[in-house]
N, C-alpha and C positions, 0 to 999 in steps of 0.2 A: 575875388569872385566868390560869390555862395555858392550852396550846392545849389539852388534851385535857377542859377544864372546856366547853369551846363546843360548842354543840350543831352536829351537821353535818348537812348536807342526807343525803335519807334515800336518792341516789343522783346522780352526777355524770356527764355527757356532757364527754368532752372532744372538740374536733373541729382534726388535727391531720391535713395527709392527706398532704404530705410536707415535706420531703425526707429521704432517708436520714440526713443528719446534723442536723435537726433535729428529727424523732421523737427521736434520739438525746439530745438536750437536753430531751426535757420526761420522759423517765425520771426525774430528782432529784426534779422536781414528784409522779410518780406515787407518789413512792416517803413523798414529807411527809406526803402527803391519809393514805398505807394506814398509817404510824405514830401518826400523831395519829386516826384512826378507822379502825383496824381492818374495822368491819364493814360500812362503804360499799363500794356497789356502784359499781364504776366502769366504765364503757362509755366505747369510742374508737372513733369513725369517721376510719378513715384510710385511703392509699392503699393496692394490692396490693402490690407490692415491702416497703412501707416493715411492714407486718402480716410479710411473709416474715423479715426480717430480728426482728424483736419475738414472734415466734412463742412463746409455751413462758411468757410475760411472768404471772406470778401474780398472781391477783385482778383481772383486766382482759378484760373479756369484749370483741373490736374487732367491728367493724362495717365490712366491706369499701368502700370506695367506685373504683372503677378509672374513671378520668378520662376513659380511651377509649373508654367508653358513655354520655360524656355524660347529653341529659335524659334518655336512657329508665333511665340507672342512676342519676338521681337522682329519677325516679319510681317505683323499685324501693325505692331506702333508705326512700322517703315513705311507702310500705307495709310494711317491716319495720318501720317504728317507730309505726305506727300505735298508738293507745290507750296509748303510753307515755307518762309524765308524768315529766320529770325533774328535783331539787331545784336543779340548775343547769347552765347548758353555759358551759364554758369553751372561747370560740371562740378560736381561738389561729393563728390564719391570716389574712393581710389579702388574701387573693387572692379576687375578685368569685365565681368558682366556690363557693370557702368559703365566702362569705357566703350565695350562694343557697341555697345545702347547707342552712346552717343552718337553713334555714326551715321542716325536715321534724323540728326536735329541739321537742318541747314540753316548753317550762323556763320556769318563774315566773323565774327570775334567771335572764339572759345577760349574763356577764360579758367586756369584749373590749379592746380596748387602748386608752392614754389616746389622747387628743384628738391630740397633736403625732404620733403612730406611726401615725395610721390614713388611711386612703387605701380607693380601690375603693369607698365609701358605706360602708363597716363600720359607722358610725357607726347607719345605718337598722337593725341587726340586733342592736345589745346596748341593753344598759339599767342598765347598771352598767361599769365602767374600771377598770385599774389605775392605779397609782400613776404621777405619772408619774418621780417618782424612783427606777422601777425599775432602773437601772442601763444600763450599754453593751452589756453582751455578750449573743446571745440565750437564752444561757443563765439570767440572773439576769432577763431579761424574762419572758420564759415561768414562772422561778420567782415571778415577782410578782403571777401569777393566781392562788395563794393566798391571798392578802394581802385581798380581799375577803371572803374567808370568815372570815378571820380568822385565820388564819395566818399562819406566816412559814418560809420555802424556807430554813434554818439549816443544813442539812448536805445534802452532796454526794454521792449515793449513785445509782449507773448500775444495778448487779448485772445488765446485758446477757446476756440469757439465750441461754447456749451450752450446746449440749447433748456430751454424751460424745465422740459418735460423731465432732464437726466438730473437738477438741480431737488427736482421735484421726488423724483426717486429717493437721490441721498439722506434726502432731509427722512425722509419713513424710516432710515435703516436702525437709527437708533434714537431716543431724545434727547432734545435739547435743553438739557436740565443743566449744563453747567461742567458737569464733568467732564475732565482733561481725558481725551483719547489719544492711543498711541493705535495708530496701524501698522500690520505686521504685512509687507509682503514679501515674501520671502524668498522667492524664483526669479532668478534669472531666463532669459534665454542663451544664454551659456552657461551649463550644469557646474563647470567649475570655479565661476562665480558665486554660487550658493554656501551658506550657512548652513551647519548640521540643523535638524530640527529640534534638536536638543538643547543646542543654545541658543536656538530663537526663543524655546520652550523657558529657558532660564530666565530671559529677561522680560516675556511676558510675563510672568508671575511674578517677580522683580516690582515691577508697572502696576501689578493689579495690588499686591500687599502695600503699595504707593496711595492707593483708593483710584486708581487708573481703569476707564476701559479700555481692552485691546478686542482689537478688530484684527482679523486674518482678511485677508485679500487675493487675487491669484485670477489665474483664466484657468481653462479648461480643460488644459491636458492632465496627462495619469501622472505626472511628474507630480505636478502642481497641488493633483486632490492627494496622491501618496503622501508629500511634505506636510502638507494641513492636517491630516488626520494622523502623523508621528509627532505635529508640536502641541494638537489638542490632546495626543496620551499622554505628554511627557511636563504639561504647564501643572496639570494636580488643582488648576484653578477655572472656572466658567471665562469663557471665551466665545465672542459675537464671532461667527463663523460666515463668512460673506465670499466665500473663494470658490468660483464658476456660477457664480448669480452678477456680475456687474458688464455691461457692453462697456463696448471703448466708449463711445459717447457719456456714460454713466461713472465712468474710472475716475476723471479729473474733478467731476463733483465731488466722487468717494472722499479723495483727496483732499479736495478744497477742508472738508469738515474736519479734518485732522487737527489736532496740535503737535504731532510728532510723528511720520511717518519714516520706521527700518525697513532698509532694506538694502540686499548689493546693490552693487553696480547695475543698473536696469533704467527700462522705460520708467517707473512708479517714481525714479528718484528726481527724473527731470520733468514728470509730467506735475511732481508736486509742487516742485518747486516753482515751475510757471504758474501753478497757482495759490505760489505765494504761502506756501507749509515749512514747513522747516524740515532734516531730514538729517539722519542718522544714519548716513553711510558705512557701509560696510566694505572697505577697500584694502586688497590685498593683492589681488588678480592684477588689481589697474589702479591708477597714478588716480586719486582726486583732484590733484593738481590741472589733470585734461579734461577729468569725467565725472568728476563731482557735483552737487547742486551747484549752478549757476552764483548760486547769490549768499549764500550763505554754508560755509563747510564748519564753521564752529563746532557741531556734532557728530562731524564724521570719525571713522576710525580707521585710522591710517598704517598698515604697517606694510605698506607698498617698498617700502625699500627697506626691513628686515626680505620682505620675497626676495628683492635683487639680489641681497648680499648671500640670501640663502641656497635659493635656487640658479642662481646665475651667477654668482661668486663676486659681483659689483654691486658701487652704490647705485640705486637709481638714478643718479646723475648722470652716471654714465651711461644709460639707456637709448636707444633710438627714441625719439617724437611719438607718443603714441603705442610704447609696446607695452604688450599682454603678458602675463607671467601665468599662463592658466594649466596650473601642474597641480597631479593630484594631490593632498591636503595643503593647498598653500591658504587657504582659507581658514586652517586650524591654525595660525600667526594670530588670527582676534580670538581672545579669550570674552569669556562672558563676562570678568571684569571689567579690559577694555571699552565695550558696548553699553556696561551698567554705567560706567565714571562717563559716560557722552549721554545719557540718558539723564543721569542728574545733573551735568552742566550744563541741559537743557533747562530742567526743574530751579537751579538756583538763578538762572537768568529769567523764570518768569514764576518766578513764585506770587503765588496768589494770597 
């Protein structure tokens, strides 16, 4: 029997509320359900930023949830979805918020993660599991909440909906003269993810003695413009400064125009990579192995299990699914060497 011989539920809840880069990751999944059944109806409750970013997404009607109106905005969702019945929710989040969330989707099947991934009670709110041979990365995880319906997540398909106008932006921000750029974004939304700016500061200058543009990048917080304006003192070299000038919608174009985007662990790394960048991970916090570019880790820089051994006195092997090592200087594990030798075995695999 193919996928498309199996009968599909007659509409799907998925409930996925953030973060930037892993809405980012259940795009492939949305993308299996609408090839193998076209005419399901799919509905997402997810966060505000992460809806901004997915905006324009076809065949996917979202359902806002912003976190900082807590219960009264999740006694708001309980009344949008009133009198709705749906053939299934694929809870796709193990955070206790999302669980509670969940309890306003009315679904015969909640389908939620196996037994060894779950945490927060998740367990009290589904009725159905993946496999648990879903795989490491959260991207083949999240693809493995088809796998109940009867499917299977076979091809990798983002189509990150950018509209004209944000393409059209990118294109002003620098020319298109030929020159190899390296983007720098350098923040996390978890602080102990981040990179001193000193050695982000190293390797841009690194990049530009290369004959390299580097671009800074970043949103808007005081985190964000403090970091940018400690790696423009410390580069000693001109640097395109772009950090609190780009919307979400305008980020993935940013993106797109790269030939090498650094950064930790963050949204920029999966939004690049969905469109198809390459990327220079900086991972120490967290496992590349789970959170790394989708498609391609060749440039990242890995000393996620020097953390383990250092900070937790194990190898990362021996780690739970998924854990964080976010202790203060575990970030100082990647030297600016590290970061430089992934930077040029960028360069010698596409030497011009």
């Amino acid at each position: 029997m193919s996928q498309h011989d199996i009968d599909p539920p007659r509409s799907i809840c998925l409930l996925r509320l953030s973060a930037l880069g892993d809405v980012t990751h259940v795009l492939p999944l949305v993308h299996t359900l609408q090839r193998a059944w076209p005419g399901v109806a799919l509905t997402w409750i997810i966060g505000k930023g992460e809806q901004r970013l997915l905006e324009g997404l076809p065949g996917v009607e979202f359902v806002v949830y912003d976190k900082k109106t807590g219960r009264e905005g999740m006694g708001t969702l309980r009344r949008d979805l009133a009198g709705r019945d749906f053939g299934a929710l694929l809870l796709m989040q193990l955070a206790l918020r999302a669980n509670l969330l969940s309890r306003a989707v009315h679904a015969r099947r909640r389908i939620g993660y196996d037994r060894a991934r779950s945490k927060e009670l998740h367990g009290l709110f589904v009725n159905e599991r993946i496999p648990t041979d879903a795989g490491g990365h959260v991207l083949d995880v999240l693809g493995a909440f088809a796998r109940p319906l009867g499917l299977r997540q076979e091809r990798i398909e983002w189509n990150l909906p950018v509209p004209a106008d944000a393409r059209e932006w990118a294109r002003a921000q620098w020319p298109g003269d030929g020159q190899p750029t390296l983007v720098v974004s350098p923040c996390s939304s978890h602080a102990l993810r981040n990179w001193s700016p000193e050695r982000n500061a190293a390797v841009a200058a690194h990049a530009v003695a290369q004959g390299w543009r580097v671009v800074l990048c970043g949103g808007r917080s005081e985190l964000e413009r403090n970091t940018a304006d400690a790696i423009l003192a410390a580069a000693g070299v001109p640097l395109l400064d772009l950090v609190g000038k780009d919307t979400l919608k305008q980020l993935p174009a940013l993106l797109e125009r790269a030939d090498l985007v650094m950064t930790p662990d963050s949204g920029p790394t999966h939004i690049a990579n969905a469109m198809g960048t390459k990327v220079l991970g900086l991972h120490a916090a967290t496992d590349p192995a789970r959170s790394g570019p989708y498609s391609d880790r060749r440039y990242c820089v890995d000393r996620y299990d020097d953390a383990a051994r250092h900070f937790l006195g194990k190898p990362a092997s021996g780690l739970r699914w998924g854990a964080k090592i976010e202790r203060e200087g575990v970030m100082d594990l990647i030297t600016v060497d590290d970061a430089i030798a992934a930077f040029e075995r960028y360069r010698a695999d596409h030497a011009r």
